[in-house]
C-alpha positions as CSV (number, residue, x, y, z in Angstrom):
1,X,-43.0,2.8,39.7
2,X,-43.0,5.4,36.7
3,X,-44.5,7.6,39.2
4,X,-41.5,7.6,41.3
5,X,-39.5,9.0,38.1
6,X,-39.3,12.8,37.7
7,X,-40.1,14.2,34.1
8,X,-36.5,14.5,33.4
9,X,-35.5,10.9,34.5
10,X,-38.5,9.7,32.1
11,X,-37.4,11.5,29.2
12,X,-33.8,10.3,29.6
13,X,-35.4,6.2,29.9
14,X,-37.2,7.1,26.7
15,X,-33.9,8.2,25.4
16,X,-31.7,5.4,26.7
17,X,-34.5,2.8,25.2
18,X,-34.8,4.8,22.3
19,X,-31.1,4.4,21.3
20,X,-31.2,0.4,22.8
21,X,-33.8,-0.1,20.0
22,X,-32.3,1.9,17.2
23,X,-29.2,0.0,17.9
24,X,-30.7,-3.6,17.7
25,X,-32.7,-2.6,13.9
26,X,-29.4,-1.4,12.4
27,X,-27.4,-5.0,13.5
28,X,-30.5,-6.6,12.1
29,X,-32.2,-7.6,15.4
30,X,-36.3,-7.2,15.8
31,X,-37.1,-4.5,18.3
32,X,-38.0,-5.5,22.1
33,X,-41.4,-6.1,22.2
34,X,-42.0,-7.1,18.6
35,X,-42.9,-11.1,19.1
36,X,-41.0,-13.7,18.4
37,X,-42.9,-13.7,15.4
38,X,-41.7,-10.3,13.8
39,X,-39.4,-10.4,11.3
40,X,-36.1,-9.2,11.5
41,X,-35.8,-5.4,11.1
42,X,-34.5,-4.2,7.6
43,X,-30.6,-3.5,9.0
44,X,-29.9,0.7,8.9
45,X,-27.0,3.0,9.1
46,X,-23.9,3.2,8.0
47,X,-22.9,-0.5,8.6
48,X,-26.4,-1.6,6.8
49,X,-24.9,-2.8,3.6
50,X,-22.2,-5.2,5.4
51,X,-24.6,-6.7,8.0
52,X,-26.7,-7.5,4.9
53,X,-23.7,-9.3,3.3
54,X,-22.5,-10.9,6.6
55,X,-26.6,-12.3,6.6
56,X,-26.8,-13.0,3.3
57,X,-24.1,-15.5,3.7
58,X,-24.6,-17.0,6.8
59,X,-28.2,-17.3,5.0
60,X,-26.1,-19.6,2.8
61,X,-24.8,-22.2,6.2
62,X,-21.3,-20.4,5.4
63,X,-19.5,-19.2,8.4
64,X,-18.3,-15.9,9.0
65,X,-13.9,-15.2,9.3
66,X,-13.8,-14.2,12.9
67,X,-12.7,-10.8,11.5
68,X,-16.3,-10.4,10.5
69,X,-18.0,-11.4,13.6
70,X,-15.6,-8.9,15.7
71,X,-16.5,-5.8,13.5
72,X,-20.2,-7.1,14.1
73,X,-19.5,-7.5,17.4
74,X,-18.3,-3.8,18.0
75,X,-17.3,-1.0,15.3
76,X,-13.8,-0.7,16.2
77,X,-14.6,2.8,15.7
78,X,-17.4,3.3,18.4
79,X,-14.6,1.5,20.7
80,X,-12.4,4.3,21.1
81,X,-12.9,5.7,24.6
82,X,-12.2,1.4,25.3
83,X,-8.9,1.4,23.3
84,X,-8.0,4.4,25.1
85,X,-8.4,2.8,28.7
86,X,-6.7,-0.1,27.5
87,X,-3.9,2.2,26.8
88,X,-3.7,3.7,30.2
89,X,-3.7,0.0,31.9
90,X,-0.5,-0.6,29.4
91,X,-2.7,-3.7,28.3
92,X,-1.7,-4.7,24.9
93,X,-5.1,-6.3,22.8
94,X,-6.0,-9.8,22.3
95,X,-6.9,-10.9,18.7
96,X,-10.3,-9.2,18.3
97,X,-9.1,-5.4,19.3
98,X,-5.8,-6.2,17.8
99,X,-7.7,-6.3,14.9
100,X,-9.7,-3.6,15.6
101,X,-7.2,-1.2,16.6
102,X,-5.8,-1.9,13.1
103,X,-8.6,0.7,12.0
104,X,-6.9,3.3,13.6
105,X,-3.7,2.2,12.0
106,X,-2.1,0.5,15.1
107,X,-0.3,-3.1,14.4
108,X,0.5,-4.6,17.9
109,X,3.4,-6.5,16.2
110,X,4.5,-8.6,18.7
111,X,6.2,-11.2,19.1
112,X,8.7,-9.3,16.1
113,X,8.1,-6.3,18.8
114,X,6.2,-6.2,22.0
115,X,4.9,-2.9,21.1
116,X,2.8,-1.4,18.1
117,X,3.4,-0.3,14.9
118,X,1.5,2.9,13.6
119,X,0.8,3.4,9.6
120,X,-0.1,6.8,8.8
121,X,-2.3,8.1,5.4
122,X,-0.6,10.6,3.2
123,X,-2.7,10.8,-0.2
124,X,-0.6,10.9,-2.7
125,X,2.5,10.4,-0.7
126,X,3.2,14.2,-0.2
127,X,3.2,15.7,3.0
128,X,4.3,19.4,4.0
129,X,8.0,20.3,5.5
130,X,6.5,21.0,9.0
131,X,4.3,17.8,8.7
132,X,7.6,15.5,8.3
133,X,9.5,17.2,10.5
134,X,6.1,16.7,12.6
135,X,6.7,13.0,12.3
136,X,10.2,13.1,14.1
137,X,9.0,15.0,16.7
138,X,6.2,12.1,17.3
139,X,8.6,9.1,16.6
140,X,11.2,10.4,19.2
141,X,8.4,11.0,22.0
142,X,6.5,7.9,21.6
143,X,7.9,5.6,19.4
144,X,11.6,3.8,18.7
145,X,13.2,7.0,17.1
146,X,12.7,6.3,13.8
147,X,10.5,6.2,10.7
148,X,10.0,3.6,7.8
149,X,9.0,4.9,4.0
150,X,6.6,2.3,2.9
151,X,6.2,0.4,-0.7
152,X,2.5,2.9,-0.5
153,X,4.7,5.9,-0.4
154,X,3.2,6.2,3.4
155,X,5.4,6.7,6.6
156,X,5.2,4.0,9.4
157,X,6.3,4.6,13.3
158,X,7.9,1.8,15.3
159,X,8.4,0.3,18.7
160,X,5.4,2.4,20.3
161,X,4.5,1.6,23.7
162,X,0.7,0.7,25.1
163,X,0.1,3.5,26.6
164,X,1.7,5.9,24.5
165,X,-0.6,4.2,21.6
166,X,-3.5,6.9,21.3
167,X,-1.2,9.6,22.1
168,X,0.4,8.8,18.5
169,X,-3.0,9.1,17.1
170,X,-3.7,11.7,18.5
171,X,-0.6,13.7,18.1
172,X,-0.7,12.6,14.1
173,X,-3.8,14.2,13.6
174,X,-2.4,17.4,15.4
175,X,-0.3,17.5,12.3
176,X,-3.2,17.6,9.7
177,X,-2.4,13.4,8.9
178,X,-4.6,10.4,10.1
179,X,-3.7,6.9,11.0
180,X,-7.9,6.3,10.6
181,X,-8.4,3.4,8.5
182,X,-4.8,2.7,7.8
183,X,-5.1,-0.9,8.6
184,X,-7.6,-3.9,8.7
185,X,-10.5,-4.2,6.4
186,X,-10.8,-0.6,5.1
187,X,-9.1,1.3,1.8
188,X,-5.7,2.0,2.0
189,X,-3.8,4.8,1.8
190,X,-4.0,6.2,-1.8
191,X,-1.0,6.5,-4.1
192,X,-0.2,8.8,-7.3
193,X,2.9,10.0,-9.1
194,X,5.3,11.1,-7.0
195,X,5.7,14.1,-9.3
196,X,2.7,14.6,-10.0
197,X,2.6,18.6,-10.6
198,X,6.4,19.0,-11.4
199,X,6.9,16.1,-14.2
200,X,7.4,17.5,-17.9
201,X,6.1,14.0,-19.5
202,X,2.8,13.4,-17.3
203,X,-0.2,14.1,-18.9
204,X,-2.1,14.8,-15.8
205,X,-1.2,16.1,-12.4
206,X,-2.7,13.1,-10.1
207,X,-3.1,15.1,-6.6
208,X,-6.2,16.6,-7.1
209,X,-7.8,13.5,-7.7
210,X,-5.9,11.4,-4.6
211,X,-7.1,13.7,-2.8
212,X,-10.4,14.0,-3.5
213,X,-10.4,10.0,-2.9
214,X,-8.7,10.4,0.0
215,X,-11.4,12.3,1.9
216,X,-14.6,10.3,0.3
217,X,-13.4,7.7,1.8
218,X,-12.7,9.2,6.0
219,X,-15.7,11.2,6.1
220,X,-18.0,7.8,4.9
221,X,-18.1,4.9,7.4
222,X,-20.1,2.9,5.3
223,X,-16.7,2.5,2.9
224,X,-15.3,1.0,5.9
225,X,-15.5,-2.8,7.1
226,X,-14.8,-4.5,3.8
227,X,-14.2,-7.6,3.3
228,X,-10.7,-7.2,3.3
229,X,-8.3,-4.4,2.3
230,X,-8.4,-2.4,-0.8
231,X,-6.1,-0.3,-2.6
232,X,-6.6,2.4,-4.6
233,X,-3.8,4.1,-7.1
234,X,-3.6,7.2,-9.6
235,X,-0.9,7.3,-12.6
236,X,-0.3,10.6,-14.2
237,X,2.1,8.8,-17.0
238,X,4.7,11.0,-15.0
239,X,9.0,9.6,-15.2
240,X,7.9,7.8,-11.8
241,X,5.8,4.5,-12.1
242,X,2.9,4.7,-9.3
243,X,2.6,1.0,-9.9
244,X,-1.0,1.1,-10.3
245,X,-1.4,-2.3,-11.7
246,X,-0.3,-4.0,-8.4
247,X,-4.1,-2.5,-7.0
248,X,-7.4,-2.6,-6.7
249,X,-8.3,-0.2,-8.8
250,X,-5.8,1.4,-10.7
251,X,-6.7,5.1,-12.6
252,X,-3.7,5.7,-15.4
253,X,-4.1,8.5,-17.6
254,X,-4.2,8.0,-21.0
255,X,-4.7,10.7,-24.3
256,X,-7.7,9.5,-26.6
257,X,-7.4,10.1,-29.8
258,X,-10.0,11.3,-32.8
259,X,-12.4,9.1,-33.4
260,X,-13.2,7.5,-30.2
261,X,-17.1,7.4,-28.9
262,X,-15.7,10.6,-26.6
263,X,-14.0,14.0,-27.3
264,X,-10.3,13.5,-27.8
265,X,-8.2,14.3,-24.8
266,X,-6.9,13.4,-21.6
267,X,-8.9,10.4,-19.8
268,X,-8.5,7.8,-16.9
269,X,-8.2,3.7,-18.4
270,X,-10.0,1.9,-15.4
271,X,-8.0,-1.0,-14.6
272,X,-9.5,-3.7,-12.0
273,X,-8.0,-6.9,-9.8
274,X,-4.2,-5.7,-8.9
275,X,-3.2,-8.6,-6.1
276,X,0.6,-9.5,-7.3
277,X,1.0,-11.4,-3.9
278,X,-1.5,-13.3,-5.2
279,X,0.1,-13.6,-8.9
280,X,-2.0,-11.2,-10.6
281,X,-2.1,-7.5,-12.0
282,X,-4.8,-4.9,-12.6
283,X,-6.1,-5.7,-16.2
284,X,-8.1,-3.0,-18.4
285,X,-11.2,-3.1,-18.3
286,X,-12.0,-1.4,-22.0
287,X,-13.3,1.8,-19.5
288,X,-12.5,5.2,-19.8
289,X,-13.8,8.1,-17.5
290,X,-12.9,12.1,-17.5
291,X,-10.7,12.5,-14.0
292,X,-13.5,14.3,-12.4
293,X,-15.7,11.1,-12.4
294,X,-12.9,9.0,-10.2
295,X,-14.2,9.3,-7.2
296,X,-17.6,8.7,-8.0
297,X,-16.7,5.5,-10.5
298,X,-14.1,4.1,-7.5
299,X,-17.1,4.4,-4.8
300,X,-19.4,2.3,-7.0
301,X,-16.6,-0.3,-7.4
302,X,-16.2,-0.8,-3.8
303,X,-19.8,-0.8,-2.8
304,X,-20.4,-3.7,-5.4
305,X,-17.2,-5.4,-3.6
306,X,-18.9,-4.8,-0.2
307,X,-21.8,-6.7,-1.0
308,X,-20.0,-9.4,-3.1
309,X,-16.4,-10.1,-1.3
310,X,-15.9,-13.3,0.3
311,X,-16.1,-12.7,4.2
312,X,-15.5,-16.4,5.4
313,X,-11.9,-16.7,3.6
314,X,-9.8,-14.1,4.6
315,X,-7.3,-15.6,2.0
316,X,-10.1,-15.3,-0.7
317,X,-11.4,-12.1,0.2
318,X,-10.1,-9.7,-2.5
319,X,-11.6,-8.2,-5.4
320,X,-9.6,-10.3,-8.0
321,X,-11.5,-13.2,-6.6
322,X,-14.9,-11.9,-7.2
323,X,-13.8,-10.6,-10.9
324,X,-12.3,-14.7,-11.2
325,X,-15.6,-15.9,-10.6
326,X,-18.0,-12.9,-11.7
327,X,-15.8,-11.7,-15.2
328,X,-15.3,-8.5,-15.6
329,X,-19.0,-8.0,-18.0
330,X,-20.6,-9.0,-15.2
331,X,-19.0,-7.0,-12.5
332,X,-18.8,-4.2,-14.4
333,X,-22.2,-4.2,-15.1
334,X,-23.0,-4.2,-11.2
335,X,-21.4,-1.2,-11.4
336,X,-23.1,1.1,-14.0
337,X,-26.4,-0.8,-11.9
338,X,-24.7,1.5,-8.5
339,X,-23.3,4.3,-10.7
340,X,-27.4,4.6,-12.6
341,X,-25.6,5.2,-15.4
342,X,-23.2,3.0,-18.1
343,X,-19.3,3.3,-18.7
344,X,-17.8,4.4,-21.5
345,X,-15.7,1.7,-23.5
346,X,-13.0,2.9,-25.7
347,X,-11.1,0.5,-28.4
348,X,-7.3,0.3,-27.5
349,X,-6.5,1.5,-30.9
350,X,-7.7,5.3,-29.9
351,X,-5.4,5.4,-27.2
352,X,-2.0,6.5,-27.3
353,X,0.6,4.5,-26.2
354,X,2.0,6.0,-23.0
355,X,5.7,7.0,-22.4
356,X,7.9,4.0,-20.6
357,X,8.7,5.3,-17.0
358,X,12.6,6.0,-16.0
359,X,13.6,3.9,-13.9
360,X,16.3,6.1,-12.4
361,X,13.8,9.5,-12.5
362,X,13.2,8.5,-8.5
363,X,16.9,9.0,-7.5
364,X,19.2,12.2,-8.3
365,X,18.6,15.9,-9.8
366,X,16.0,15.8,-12.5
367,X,14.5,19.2,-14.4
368,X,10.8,19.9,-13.5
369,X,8.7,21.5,-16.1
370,X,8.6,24.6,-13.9
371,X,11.8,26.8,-15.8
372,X,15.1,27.0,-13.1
373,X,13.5,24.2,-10.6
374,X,14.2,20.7,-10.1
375,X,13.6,17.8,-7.9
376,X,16.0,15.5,-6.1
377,X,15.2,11.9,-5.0
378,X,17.0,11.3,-1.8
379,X,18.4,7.6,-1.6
380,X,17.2,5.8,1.6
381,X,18.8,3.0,3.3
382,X,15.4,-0.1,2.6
383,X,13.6,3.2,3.3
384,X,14.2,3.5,7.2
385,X,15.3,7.2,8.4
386,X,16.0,8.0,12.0
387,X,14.6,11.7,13.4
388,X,17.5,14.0,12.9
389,X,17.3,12.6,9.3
390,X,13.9,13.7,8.8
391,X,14.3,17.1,10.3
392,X,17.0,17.8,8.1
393,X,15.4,16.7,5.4
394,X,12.3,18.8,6.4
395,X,14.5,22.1,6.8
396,X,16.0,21.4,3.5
397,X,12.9,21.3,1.5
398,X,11.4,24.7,3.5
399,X,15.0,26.6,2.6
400,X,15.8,25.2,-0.2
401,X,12.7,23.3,-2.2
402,X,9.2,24.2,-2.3
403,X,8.0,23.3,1.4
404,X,7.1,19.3,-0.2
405,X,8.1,16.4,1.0
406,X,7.1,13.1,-1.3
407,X,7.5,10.1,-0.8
408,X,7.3,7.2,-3.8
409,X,6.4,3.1,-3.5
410,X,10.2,2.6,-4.5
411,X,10.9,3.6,-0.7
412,X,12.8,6.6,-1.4
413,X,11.8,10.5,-1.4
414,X,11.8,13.4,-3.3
415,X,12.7,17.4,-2.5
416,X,11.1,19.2,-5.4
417,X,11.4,22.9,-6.2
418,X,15.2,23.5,-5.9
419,X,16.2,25.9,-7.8
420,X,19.2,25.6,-10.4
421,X,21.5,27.8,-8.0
422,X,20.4,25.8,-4.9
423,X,21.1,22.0,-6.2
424,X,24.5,22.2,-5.2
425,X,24.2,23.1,-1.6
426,X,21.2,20.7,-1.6
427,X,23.5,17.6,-2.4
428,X,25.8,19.0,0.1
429,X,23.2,19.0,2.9
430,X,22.0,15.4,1.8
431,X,25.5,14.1,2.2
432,X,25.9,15.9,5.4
433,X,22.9,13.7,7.0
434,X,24.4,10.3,6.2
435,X,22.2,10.3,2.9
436,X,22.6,10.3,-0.9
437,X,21.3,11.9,-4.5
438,X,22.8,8.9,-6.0
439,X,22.9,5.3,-5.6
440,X,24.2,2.4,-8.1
441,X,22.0,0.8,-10.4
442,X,21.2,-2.0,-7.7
443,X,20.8,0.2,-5.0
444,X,18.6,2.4,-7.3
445,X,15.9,0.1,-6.9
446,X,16.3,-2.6,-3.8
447,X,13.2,-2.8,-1.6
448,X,12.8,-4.5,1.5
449,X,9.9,-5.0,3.7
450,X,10.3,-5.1,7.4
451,X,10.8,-8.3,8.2
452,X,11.2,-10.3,11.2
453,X,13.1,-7.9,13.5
454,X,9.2,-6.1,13.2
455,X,7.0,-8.2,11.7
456,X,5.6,-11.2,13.2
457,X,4.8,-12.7,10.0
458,X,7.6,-12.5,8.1
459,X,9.8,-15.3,8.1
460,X,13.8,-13.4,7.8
461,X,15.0,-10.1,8.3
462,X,14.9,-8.7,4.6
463,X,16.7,-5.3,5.5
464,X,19.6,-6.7,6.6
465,X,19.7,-9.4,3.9
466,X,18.8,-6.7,1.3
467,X,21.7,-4.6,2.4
468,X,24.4,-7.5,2.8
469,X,23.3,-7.7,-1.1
470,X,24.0,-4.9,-2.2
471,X,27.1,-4.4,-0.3
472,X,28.6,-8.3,-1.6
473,X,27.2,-7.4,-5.3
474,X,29.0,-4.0,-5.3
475,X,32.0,-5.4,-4.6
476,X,32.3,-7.6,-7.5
477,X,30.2,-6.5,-9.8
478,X,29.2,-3.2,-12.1
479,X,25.9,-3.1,-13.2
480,X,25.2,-0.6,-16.2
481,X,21.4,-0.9,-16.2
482,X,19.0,-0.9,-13.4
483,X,17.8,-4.4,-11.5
484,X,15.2,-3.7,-9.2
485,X,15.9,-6.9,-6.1
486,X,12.3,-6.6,-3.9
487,X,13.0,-9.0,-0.5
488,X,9.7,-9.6,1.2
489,X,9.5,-11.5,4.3
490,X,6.2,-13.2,3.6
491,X,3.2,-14.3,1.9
492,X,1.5,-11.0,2.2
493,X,4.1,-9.9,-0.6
494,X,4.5,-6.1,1.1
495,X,7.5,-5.7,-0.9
496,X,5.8,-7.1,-4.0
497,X,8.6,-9.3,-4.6
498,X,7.1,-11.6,-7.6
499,X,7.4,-7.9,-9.7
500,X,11.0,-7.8,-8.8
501,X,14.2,-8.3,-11.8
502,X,14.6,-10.7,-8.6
503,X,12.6,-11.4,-5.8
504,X,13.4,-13.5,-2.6
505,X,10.6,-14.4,-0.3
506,X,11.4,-15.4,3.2
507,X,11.6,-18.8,4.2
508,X,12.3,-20.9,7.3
509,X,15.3,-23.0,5.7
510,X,15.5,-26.5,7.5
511,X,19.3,-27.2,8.6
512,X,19.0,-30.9,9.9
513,X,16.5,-33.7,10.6
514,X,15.6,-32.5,14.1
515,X,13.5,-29.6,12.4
516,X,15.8,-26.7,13.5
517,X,15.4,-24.1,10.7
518,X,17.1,-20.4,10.4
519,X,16.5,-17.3,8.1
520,X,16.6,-17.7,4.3
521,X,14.7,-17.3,1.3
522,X,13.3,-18.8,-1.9
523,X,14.6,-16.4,-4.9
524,X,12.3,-15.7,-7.9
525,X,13.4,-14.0,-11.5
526,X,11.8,-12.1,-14.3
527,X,9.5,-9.9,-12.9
528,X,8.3,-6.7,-14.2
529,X,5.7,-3.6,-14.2
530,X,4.2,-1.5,-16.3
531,X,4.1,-2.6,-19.9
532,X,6.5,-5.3,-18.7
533,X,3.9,-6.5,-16.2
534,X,5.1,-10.2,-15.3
535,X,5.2,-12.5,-12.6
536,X,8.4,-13.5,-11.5
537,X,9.4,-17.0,-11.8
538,X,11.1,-19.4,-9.0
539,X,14.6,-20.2,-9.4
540,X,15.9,-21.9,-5.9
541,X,14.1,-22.7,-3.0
542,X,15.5,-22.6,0.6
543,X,18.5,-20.4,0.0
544,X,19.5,-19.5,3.3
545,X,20.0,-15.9,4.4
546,X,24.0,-16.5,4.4
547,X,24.2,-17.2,1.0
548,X,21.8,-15.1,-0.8
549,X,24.1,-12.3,-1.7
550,X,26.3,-15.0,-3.6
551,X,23.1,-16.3,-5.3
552,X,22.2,-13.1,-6.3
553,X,25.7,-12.4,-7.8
554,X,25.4,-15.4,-9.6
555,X,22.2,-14.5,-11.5
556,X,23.6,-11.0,-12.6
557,X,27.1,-12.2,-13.4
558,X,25.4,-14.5,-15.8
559,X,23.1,-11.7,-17.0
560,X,25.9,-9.5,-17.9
561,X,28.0,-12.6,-19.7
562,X,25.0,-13.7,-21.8
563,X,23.2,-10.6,-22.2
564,X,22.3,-10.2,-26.0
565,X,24.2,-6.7,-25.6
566,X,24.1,-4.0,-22.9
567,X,20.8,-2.4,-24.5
568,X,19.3,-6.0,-23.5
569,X,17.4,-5.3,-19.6
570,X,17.8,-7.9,-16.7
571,X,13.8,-8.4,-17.3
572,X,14.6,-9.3,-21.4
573,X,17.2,-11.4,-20.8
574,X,15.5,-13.5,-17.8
575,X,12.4,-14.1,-19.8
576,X,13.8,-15.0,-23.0
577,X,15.5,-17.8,-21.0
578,X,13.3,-20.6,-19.4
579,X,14.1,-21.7,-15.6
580,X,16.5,-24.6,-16.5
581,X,18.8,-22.4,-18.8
582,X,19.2,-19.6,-16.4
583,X,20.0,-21.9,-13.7
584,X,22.3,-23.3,-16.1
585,X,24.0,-20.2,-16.7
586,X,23.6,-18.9,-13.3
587,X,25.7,-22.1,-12.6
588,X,28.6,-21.4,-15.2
589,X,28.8,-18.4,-13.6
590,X,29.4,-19.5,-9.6
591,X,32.1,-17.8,-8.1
């Protein structure tokens, strides 16, 4: 029959079987025509190292999380040009591409929404004027109108329909962003000081390094497919807290001192296992590394969690799990084994300690270190904007500011470089849009993920609840120090609500003995970041949504009548108290 064939339909057969073989060796498989008694090929390519840790533990009798058999299955991204046809038959996925579609940042949220939910990447949380206004542009043609600020200073897009699905892709990257890898198994989008650049106190300007991370990590597929997600965050020691103990791997600048094993001066303290939905921070490691090693340290860190990460658990699957049963020697050995080389430690006692964030520097006019400009944190209703917001927003930063926009984990954002003689008419414009420069010192810092009304894992709606809080508490009480409330709407603790002054979880509250349940929460107390890094504690259970604003009146009202003095913070006072006391005093203190 070969003879039938003409020289160019032979060459493309070679080609065809050819690429038929080359994919079989790289998911493991023994080439056609090798016997039955060939042993497997070694597995190649970019997906080599994850096939290898997907065989090594079914080599164990485990079984693989379905999540791991549909990567192996198909790359979600060599299934583009499927998604895409999908798309145009306005077929929303089943599990497996719902899953898969995750890598290019699309959440088909339904039932919360019968439509998806796009996350976008923006290291550092700072984006260009034209790139916001972008945004709206993209929301308003494809999606519900509106756009959320996220607790990873990132921008999310609602309510888009199936077959407008890659056109959102698509149209993002038009703007110079990416939804690639914003979802699923892969590292998140990468946070720094939201000043970073602009802040008088930071000891290092963060961007350069995000950044840098930022692209490592889409332009190599074998950092993609973990075994589950991984985040990644920079602190500058700027006025604005980057929260870089609630990640994976958090990188907070630190100055070393004389007499260290290294050349006094400006270093990153490595800091591993940040999970606080799973009750636990990023602890120090002893490490330090100059900045410009980041990228090549962070890369060795995820590779060892590649090969070591659960992948039948999915609820097990995090790097504080493998540092729990590794500790830390061991894993950080692994490391220097990828890196070829060993960390530096450093004793605690040559670092110096590092200046206590403010907790208001996110909200209002604050000085920059750049002589005659400042920056302005825009309030944001639980961090939801509509378009005509974020236009005027963008316009104001390109007349006004200096062309940024950036966004923070505390849900809010920031116009920076406004000139002294422009901060006026800046407030003015803010206020014209329905938004504010100032906000009280509850408002300052309530977060909300959200929720049911577009999540279908969250068990209330936390930005309504959130903002019948703060709109009871207001009313009757006047806080002089800042609370930071965090309402999440489930497990997955998107709001981080056990590192909240007070954190409410949702809960399905039962309401009688037939099993009919409606919105409410479980309140926590005492939590805390930074050098106040604490889990919150549980104070009620099964509040329901109705009556959580009184609750929460209840805990401050006693705060402020048992305080020590008004230096003493919400977080002091709530951990120098154990749970029966403050729901004692909480108690005396019922409207």
């Amino acid at each position: 029959m070969t003879a039938d064939f003409s020289t160019e339909q032979k060459r493309y057969l070679e080609g065809f079987v050819s690429g038929v073989q080359a994919g079989r060796v790289a998911r493991g498989m023994s080439p056609i025509g090798s016997g039955a008694s060939a042993l497997p090929a070694e597995p190649a390519g970019p997906d080599a190292a994850h096939i290898k840790a997907q065989d090594a533990t079914k080599a164990k009798g485990k079984k693989l999380a379905d999540q791991e058999n549909w990567k192996r299955e198909e790359n979600p991204f060599d299934a583009y040009a499927r998604f895409k046809a999908q798309a145009e038959k306005g077929e929303y996925p089943k599990p497996p591409d719902n899953f898969r579609w995750r890598y290019y940042g699309l959440f088909y949220v339904a039932p919360a929404q019968d439509s998806y939910m796009c996350r976008l990447r923006i290291p550092n949380g700072i984006l260009s004027h034209w790139q916001f206004a972008g945004i709206a542009d993209v929301a308003e043609r494809f999606g519900g109108g509106y756009a959320d600020v996220t607790t990873r200073a990132n921008l999310q897009i609602r309510e888009i329909g199936a077959v407008n699905a890659p056109k959102v892709v698509e149209a993002v990257q038009d703007l110079g962003l990416t939804s690639r890898g914003a979802g699923a198994d892969n590292i998140r989008n990468v946070t720094g000081t939201p000043t970073a650049g602009i802040d008088a106190f930071e000891l290092l300007d963060t961007r350069p390094y995000a950044r840098e991370w930022h692209f490592h990590v889409l332009n190599d597929r074998s950092l993609t497919g973990l075994p589950r997600k991984f985040n990644v965050a920079y602190d500058g020691a700027g006025q604005i807290a980057a929260l870089e103990e609630t990640n994976d791997i958090g990188f907070q600048a630190v100055e070393v001192g004389d007499g260290a094993p290294v050349p006094a001066g400006i270093y990153f303290r490595l800091m591993l296992g940040g999970i606080t939905g799973h009750k636990d921070f990023a602890r120090d490691t002893g490490v330090i590394l100059e900045p410009s090693k980041a990228t090549e340290v962070a890369d060795a860190i995820v590779r060892v969690f590649v090969d070591s990460g659960d992948r039948t658990n999915r609820n097990k699957a995090r790097l504080k799990y493998v540092l729990d049963d590794w500790g830390f020697e061991k894993f950080l050995k692994a490391v220097e084994e990828k890196l070829g080389t060993t960390l530096t430690r450093v004793d605690a006692g040559h670092i110096a300690p590092r200046r206590a964030p403010n907790r208001l520097a996110h909200i209002g006019v604050h000085s920059q270190k750049q002589a005659g400009l400042n920056w302005i944190g825009v309030v944001l209703p639980v961090g939801k904007l509509t378009c005509d917001q974020i236009r005027a927003i963008a316009s104001l930063s390109r007349e006004l500011g200096d062309g940024d926009v950036r966004l923070t984990v505390w849900q809010n954002l920031i116009v920076s470089g406004v000139a002294d003689a422009n901060v006026a008419a800046a407030l003015a414009r803010i206020e014209a849009m329905g938004l504010a420069a100032e906000a009280s010192s509850l408002r300052a810092g309530l977060v909300a993920c959200t929720g049911s009304t577009g999540c279908k894992f969250a068990a209330a709606n936390t930005k309504g609840t959130a903002e019948t809080i703060a709109r009871h508490v207001e009313g009757r009480l006047s806080l002089d120090t800042p609370v930071n409330i965090h309402l999440t709407g489930c497990h997955h603790s998107c709001a981080q609500h056990y590192i909240g002054d007070i954190g409410l979880i949702g809960a399905r509250v039962p309401v009688n003995d037939d099993g009919d349940t409606v919105d409410g929460f479980h309140i926590l107390i005492g939590g805390g970041s930074g050098a106040d890094a604490t889990i919150a504690r549980e104070i009620q259970r099964d509040v329901k949504s109705e009556d959580c604003p009184a609750a929460v009146e209840r805990l401050l009202g006693a705060y402020l009548a048992h305080r020590t003095d008004a230096s003493e913070t919400f977080f002091a006072f709530a951990n120098r108290h154990d749970i029966d006391t403050l729901q004692r005093l909480a108690g005396d203190d019922a409207p």
